[in-house]
N, C-alpha and C positions, 0 to 999 in steps of 0.2 A: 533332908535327903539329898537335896541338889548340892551343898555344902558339902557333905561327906561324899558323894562321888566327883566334886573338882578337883575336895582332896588325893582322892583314889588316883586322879588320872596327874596330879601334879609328883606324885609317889613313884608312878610309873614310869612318867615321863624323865623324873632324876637317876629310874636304875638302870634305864633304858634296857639295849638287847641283852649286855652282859649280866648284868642283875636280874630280869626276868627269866632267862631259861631256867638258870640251875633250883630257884625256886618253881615255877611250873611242873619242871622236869621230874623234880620230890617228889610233888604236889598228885601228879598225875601217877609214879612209879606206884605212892601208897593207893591211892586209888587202885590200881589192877594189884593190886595183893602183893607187892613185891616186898623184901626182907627189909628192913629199914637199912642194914646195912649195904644190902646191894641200891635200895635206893638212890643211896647219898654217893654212892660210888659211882652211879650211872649218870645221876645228875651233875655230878662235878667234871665225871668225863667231860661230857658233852658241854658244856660253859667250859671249861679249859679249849676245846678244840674252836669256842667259839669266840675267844676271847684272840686264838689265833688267826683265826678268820678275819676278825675286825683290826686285826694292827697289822696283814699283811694286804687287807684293805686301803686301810691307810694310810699305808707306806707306800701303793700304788697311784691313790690320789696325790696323795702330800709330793710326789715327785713329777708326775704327770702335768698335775693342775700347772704350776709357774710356764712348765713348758707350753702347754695350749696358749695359757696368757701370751708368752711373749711371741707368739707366730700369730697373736690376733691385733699386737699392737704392732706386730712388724705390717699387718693387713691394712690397719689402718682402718675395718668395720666399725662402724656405728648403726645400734637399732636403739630403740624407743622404749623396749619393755624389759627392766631391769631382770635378770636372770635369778633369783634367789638361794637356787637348790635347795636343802636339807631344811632349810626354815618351814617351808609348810608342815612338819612335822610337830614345831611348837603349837602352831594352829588348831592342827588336829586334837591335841591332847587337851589343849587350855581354851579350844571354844568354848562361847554360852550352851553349845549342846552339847560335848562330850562326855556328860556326865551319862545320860540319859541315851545317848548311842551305846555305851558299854552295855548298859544294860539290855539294851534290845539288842545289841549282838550276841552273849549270852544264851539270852532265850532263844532267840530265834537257830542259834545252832543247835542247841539241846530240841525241839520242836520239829526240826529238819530231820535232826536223828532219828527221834524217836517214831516220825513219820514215814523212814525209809525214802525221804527224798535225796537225800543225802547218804555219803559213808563217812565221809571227814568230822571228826573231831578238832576244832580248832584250837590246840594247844600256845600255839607259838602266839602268845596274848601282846608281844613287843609287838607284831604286826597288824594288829587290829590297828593301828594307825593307818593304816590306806585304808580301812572303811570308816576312819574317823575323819579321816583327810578330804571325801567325797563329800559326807555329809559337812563337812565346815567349809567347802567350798559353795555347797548349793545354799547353807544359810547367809555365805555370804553373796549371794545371789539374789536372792529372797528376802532377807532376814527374816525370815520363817521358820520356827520348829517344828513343827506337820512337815512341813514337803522338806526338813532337812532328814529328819525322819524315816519315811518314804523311799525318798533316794537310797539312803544307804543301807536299808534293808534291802531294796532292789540289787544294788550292788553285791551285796553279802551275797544273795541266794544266785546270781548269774556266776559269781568268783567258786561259789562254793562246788554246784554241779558240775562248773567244768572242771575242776579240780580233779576231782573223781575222773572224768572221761579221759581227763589227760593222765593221770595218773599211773598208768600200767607201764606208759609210753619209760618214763622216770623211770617207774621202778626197774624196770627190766634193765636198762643200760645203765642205772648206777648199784643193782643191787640191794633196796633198799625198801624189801618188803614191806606192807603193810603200813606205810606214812604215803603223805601226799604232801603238796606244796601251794595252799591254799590263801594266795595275797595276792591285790588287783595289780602289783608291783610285776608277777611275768603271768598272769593268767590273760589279762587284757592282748601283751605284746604276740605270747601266741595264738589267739582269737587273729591275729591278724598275719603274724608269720606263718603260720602251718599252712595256708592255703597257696602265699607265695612259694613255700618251697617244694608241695606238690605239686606246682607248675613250672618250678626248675626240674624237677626229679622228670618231669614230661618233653622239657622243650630238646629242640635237636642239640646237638655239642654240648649245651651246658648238662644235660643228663649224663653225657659220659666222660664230665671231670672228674679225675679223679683229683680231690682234695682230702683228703684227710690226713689227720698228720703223720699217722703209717706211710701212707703211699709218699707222701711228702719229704718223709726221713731218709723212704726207699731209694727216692729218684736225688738227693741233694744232700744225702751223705749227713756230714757234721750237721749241715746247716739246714739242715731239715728238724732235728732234734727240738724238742718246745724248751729247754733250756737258752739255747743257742739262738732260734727266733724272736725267742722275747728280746735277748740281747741289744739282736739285730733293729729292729723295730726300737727299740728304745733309743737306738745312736743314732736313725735316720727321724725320728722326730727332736731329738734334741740339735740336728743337721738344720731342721726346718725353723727353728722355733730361735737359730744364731748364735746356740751356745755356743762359748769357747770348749776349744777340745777336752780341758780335764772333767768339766760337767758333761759333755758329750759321753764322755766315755764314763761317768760314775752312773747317768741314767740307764745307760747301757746293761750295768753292770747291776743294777736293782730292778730294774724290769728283768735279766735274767730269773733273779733272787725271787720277785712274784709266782713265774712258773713254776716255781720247783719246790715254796713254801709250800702254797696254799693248797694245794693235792692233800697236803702229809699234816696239815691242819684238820684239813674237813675230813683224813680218816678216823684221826683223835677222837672228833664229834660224832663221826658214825660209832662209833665204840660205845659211847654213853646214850647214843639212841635207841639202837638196836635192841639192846636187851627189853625196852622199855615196851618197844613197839610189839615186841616177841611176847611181855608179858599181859600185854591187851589182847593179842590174838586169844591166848590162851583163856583168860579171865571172861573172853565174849563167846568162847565156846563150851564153857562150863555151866557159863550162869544167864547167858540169852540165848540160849538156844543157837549156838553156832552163827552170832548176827554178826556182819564182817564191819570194824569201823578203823577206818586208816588214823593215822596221828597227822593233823597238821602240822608241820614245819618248818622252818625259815628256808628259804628257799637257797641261801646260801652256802646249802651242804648239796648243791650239786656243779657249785662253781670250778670244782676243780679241772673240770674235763679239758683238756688238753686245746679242743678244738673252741670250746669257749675260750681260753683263758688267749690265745693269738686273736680273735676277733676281737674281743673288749681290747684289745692295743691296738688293734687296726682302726675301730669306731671311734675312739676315742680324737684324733686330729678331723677323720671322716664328719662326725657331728657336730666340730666346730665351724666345718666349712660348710657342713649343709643348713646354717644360721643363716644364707642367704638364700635360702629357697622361698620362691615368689608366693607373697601372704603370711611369710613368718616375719615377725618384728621382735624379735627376742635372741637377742646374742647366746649362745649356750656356752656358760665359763663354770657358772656353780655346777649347775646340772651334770657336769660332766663324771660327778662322785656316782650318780647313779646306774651309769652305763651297762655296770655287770650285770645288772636285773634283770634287764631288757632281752640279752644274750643267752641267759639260762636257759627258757626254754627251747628256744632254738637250736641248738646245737645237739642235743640231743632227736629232736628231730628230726632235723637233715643227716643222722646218723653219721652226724662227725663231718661231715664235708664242709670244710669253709668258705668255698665261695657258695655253694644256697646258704650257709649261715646268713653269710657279708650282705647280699644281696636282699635276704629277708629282715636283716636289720637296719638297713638302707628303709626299707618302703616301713618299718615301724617307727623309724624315728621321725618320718617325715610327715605321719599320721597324728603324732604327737605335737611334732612343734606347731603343727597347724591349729591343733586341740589348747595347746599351752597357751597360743595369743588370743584364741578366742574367749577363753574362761580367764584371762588377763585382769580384767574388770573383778571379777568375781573375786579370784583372786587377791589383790589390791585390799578389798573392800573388808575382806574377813584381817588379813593383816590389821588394816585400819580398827576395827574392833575389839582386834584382841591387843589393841596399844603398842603394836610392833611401828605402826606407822604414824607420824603426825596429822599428815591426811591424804589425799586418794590423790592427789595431781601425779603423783610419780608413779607409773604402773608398773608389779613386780607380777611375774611369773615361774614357773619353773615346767620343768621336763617331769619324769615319774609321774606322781601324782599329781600335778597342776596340768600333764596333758593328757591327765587319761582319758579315751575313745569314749569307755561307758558313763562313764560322769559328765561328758559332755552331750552326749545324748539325750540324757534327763534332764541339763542345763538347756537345752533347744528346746524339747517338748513343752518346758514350764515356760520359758519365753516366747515360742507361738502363740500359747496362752496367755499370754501377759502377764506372767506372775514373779517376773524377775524383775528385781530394780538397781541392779548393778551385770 
């Protein structure tokens, strides 16, 4: 059995996000009774719109990234804890546990369900990797299968309810009935954003900015426009980072091009979700008694919003300078692929206004990097295990999932106890 589920997750881990939907997407369609033909039509939608997702992803990385780099070697910073990004995700998938996490993630959603603790359905199965990523971080804490276990059920069931709570907040401002977005990847950042921007929404002056990017287009013309702002924002970071003018001006000119894709991408994907989501409603009112169950998934089909997509360009330089915040030892360069995640929920919370975005994503990243050196160690040690590393002297961490709040929490609790050894 442990054989056939390393298989399971090394299968996974090779079709990654683009090869898991459109299969899920089927998978799930026939499930609520849908035509075969509408099916395959809904699921292809949706992997088409998300296949555009991910290469105007990273097209925003792939241009962004050099420029961070070179304003941090013009900086002259040095810290101590190699930055890994995106690598904890082989972890997750190829730990000694993730065989046996899939499967208790699984159950324990179908069990949640059927208990009524839950409404989320976790479909989006690419992301079960941030509750694989928890639990291979706490084994690499422990090397314990029990308490990696533990954790990451914990995890599952805190990501999952609030998912649901936040849930309507989503739906309503993208339109996008009856899904939720259930990954530790923006559930944690808003557990910690939403209360900062409750107390911007409160505080004197900063309650009566008007940021949004209406009011912003209203009062600055052209250059209010989120075409035009990416633009802009793209020439004054490639100003900082000492390009010469023709890259100045081509970064410019694709940070435009991010703005104005990726809207018309994630509608694509609404296209092939929707019907799907439409046909669970129906299939949960016919045949359980009207029981209401959201579809989880990727959280990337709420990236387009106007007010997210100027903050992920503004955080992006912002999180490489906040690498020198007192008690972080982790330069953030790879990390900086994951930014958009963090900003999802946000933005639709603070109901489009970008400075409470800015400012709540300010106090999450800063939450995290402090998270990311702490679990450093831990970190490190599951690398070292899963043969990524020759051995533990050089310590790697990352942002996302190497600083997430709730998994280090459980990393503290076992360690009071003494039950960590990395």
């Amino acid at each position: 059995m442990e054989s056939f589920m390393n298989g399971v997750s090394s299968v996974l881990s090779q079709l990654g996000s683009n090869g898991i939907v459109p299969i899920g997407l089927f998978i799930i369609g026939l499930i609520f009774r849908m035509k075969i033909g509408d099916a395959i039509r809904a699921a292809l939608t949706g992997a088409v719109g998300m296949v555009g997702m991910n290469l105007t992803t990273d097209m925003l990385v792939a241009k962004m990234g050099p420029a961070t780099t070179a304003m941090v070697e013009r900086l002259g910073w040095k810290l101590d804890i190699v930055d890994t990004g995106w690598s904890l995700i082989s972890y997750a998938w190829g730990s000694p546990v993730s065989g046996i996490l899939i499967l208790v993630g699984i159950g324990l959603n179908l069990l949640l369900l059927v208990t009524n603790f839950t409404k989320t359905l976790m479909i989006d199965f690419w992301n079960y990797w941030s509750f694989l990523a928890c639990g291979a971080i706490i084994y690499g804490a422990t090397e314990n299968v029990v308490w990696a276990v533990v954790a990451t059920a914990i995890y599952m069931v805190i990501t999952w309810k609030w998912s649901d709570i936040v849930a309507p907040i989503f739906q309503e401002a993208s339109g996008m009935e009856g899904c939720t977005w259930p990954t530790g990847a923006i559930i944690a950042p808003a557990m910690i954003g939403f209360p900062v921007i409750k107390l911007c929404q409160k505080l004197p002056v900063i309650k009566d900015v008007k940021a949004d990017p209406e009011a912003l287009q209203e009062k600055l013309g052209i250059f209010g426009e989120t075409m035009v702002m990416g633009a802009i924002i793209g020439v004054v970071i490639g100003i900082l980072a000492g390009f010469d003018p023709v890259n100045i001006f081509l970064l410019g000119v694709n940070m435009g091009a991010v703005m104005i894709l990726l809207p018309r991408m994630i509608a694509i994907m609404m296209e092939g979700l929707l019907p799907i989501a439409g046909a669970a409603q129906e299939f949960c009112e016919k045949r359980l008694h009207g029981k209401q169950i959201w579809l989880g998934i990727d959280a990337s089909t709420l990236m387009g919003n106007p007010c997210n997509m100027t903050v992920i360009m503004l955080m992006t330089p912002i999180v490489t300078v906040m690498s020198i915040l007192p008690g972080n030892r982790m330069l953030a360069v790879a990390s900086l692929v994951a930014i958009p995640w963090f900003i999802i929920p946000l933005a639709y919370y603070a109901k489009d206004n970008i400075l409470h975005t800015l400012i709540a994503a300010i106090v999450v990243f800063a939450v995290y990097f402090l998270c990311a050196t702490a679990l450093a160690e831990a970190h490190t040690n599951i690398a070292y295990i899963c043969g990524s590393l020759k051995n533990t002297e050089t310590l790697t961490s990352c942002l996302s999932e190497g600083g997430n709040p709730i998994t280090w929490i459980i990393y503290k609790i076992l360690e009071i106890f003494k039950l960590t050894v990395a």
